[in-house]
N, C-alpha and C positions, 0 to 999 in steps of 0.2 A: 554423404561426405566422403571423398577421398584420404586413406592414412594420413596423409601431410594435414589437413585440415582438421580430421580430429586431431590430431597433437599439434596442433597451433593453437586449437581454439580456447579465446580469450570471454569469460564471463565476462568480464567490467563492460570491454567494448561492445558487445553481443546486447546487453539490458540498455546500454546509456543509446545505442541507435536503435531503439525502435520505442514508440507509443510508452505509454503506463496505460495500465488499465484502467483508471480513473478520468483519460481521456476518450474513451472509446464510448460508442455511440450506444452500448447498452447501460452503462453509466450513466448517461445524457437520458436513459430511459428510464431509469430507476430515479434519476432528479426531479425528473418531472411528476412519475407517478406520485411521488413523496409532495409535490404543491410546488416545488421551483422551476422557475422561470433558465431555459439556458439558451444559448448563442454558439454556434459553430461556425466554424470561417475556418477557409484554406486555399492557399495559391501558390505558386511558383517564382522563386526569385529573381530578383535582375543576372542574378548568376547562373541560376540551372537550380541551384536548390531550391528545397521545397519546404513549406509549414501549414502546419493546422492547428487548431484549437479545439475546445471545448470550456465553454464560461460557466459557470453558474452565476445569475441576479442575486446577487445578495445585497438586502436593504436592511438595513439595523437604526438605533434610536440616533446615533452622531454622526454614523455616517452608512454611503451606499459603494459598491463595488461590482466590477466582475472581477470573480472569482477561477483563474485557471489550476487546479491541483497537477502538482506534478507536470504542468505544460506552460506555453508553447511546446510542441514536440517541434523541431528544426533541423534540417541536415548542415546550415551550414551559418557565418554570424552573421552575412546580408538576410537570409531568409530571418532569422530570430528577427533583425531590426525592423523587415517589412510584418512579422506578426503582430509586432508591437506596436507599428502605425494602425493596422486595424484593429488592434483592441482598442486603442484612444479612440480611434472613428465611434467605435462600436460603445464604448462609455460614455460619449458628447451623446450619441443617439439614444440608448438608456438612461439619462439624466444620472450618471451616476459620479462618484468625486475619483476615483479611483480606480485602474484595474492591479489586481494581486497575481502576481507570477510564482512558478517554480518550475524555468527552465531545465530542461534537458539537455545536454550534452558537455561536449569540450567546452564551456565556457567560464572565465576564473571573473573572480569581483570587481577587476577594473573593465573588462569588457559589457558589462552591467550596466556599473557607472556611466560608462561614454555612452551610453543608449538612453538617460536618463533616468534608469532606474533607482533606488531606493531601497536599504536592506530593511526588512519591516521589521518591528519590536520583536517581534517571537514568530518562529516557525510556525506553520498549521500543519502541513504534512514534515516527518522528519526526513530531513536531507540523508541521512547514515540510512544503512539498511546491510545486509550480507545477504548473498544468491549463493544459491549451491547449483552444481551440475547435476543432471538428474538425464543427460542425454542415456536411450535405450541401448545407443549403438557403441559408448564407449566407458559406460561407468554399470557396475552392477551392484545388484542388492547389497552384496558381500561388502564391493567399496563404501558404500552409503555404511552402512554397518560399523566400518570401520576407519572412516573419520569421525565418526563421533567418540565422544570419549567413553570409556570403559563404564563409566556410570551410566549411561543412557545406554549401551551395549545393551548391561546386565538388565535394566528396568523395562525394556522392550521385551526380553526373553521371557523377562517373569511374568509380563502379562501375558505372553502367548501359553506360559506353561500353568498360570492358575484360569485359564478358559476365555480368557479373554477374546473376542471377536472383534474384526475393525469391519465398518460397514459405510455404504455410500449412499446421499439421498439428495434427488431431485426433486421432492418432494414437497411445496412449500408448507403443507400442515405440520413438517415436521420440525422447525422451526419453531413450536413449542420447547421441544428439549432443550435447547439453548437459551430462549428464555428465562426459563425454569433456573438454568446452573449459573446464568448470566448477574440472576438477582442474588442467588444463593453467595458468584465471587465478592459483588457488591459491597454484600454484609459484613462479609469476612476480611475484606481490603479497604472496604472505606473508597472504593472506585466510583464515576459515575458512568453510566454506559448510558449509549443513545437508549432515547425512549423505547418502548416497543411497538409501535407503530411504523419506526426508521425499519425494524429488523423485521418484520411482518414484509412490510411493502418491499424491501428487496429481496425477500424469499417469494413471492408475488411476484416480482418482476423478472428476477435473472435466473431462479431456477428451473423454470420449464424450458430457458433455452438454452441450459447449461454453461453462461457465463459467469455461473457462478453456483454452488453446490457445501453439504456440510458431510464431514466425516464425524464418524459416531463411534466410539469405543462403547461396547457391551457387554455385560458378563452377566449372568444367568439372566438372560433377556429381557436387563436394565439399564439403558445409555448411561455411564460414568462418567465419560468427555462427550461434550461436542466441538467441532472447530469448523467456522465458515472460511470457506476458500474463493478466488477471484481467479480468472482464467479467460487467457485470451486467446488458447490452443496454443501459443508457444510457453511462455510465463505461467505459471502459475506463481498464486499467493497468496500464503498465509493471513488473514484477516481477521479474525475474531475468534476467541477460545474460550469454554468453560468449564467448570466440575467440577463435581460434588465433592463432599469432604468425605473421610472413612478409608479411603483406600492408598495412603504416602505410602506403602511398601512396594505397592506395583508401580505409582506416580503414574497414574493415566495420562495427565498431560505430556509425560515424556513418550510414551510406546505410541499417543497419536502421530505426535510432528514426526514422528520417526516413518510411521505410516503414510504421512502425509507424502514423504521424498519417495517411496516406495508407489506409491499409486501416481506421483506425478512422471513418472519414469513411465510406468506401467501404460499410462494416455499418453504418449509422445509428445511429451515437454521437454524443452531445452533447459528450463531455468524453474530452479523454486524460488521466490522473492518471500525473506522473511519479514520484511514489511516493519522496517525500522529498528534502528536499537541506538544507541548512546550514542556522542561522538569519539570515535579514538582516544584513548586515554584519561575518558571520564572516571572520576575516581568513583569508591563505593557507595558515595552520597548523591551522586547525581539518581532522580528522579525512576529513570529506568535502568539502573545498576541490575536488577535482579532478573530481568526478563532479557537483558543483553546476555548477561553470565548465559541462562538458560541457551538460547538461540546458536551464541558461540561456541555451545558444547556440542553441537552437531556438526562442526564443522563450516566450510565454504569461504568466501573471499568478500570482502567488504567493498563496498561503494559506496562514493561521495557526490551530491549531486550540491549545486549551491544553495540551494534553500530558498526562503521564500523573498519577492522584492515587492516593490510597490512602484507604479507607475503614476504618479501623479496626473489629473488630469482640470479638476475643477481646485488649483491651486491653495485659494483661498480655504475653503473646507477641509481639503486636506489637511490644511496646515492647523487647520483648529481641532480636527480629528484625534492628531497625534499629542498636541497640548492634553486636552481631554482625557487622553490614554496615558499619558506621565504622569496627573494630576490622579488621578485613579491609582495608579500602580505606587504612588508613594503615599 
């Protein structure tokens, strides 16, 4: 990058044009390892731009879907509109009632609407998130350091000063430790986590090709954190975290993430994707009040993506699906 370009450069725009990692084709490999069914499609628009996908099958008791997380990825709105003509192709062809979106890019809730979309009862992936800069060439440790706040400063320091070690594993046997702290946050939060077969199979699938990997905080050579990360050689992101109780002085969880922006620098990353948090101005009772606080204490710049939609396709169904799911939910 030329001076001008680093001090130009804009995080929002930088994450919102290109892929999520949950569209990418080891993604599609870890779905399928796991027993799901998925569907990729990508073409060129009547305009010059261009889209792809990635689906997963998803069949449930009332109703069936493809599923795209975080996609269509789109460069432009004719391209979004021709993705969504082949996802309807592509759900007539999978007997299913439904496909489930969450577009990328510049698009606002009435451009949605004119495409026939649909906001769906509840997000699946959350639309909020904040990215930090983590570029080698114009941010340094010291800055990471020091956008976080004073508390996360100090609790990074103290683990480095009571022996604390941060360690990296491609390893999929090692995905035991996570486990392990995973059930232990469970107990303690009342949380449920994927099975351990989900967490097995994708330390089987994307850790030998480094799409995806766990940092491990260690002091007398005993993992205290673990945190699984997602990586698509520019992105990286934060994904899953756990840890044992006994140690709130050092707070392991904090000198990980702290480590985490420090090693995604270190591998020439553009972006850390803290992989969701509240929406803007969620008070202290919303849901993830406590893990946004945390995330926003490290600093970075937030992004809004529109969330999730629905594309109707077998009408009827649909429309008995969501009866079904009001009837349920009251």
């Amino acid at each position: 990058m030329t001076s001008t370009e680093l001090e130009s450069f804009d995080p929002v725009s930088f994450y919102l044009a290109r892929k999520h990692f949950l569209q990418t084709e080891p993604w599609g490999e870890f779905q399928r390892a796991y027993g799901n069914e998925t569907v990729s499609r990508s073409g060129t628009a009547s305009d010059g731009g261009t889209w792809e996908y990635l689906a997963i099958v998803e069949r449930g008791r009332f109703s069936s879907r493809l599923y795209c997380p975080y996609g269509p990825f789109s460069t432009t709105k004719e391209a979004l509109r021709e993705a969504l003509d082949s996802l309807k192709k592509e759900s007539r062809s999978y007997l299913v009632d439904f496909a489930r979106v969450e577009p990328r890019g510049s698009f606002n809730a009435e451009d949605l609407k004119e495409m026939g979309l649909r906001p769906a009862a509840r997000n699946v992936q959350p639309p909020d998130t904040i990215v930090n800069d983590v570029r080698a060439n114009a941010v340094s440790e010291e800055d990471i350091l020091l956008r976080g706040s004073t508390t996360r400063r100090q609790l990074y320091r103290y683990s480095l000063r009571d022996g604390v070690e941060y360690k990296t594993s491609y390893n999929p046997a090692d995905i035991k430790y996570f486990l392990e702290m995973i059930h232990e946050v469970a107990k303690r939060t009342g949380i449920t986590p994927h099975e351990d077969a989900y967490f097995e199979t994708l330390a089987q699938t994307l850790f030998p090709q480094k799409a995806a990997g766990m940092l491990l905080s260690v002091l007398d050579d005993m993992p205290i954190a673990t945190l699984i990360f997602y990586t698509d050689g520019t992105t990286a992101a934060y994904a899953h975290a756990g840890s044992v109780d006994g140690y709130k002085k050092i707070s392991p969880p904090s000198g990980l993430f702290m480590h985490l922006q420090f090693f995604a620098r270190e591998s020439g990353h553009t972006l850390l994707d803290t992989y969701g948090v509240a929406p803007e101005g969620a008070g202290k009772e919303h849901d993830w009040a406590g893990f946004t606080q945390f995330k926003e204490s490290f600093g970075g710049v937030r992004v809004h993506c529109p969330g999730t939609w629905e594309l109707p396709v077998n009408k009827l169904r649909y429309t008995l699906y969501n009866l079904v799911g009001r009837i349920v939910e009251k």
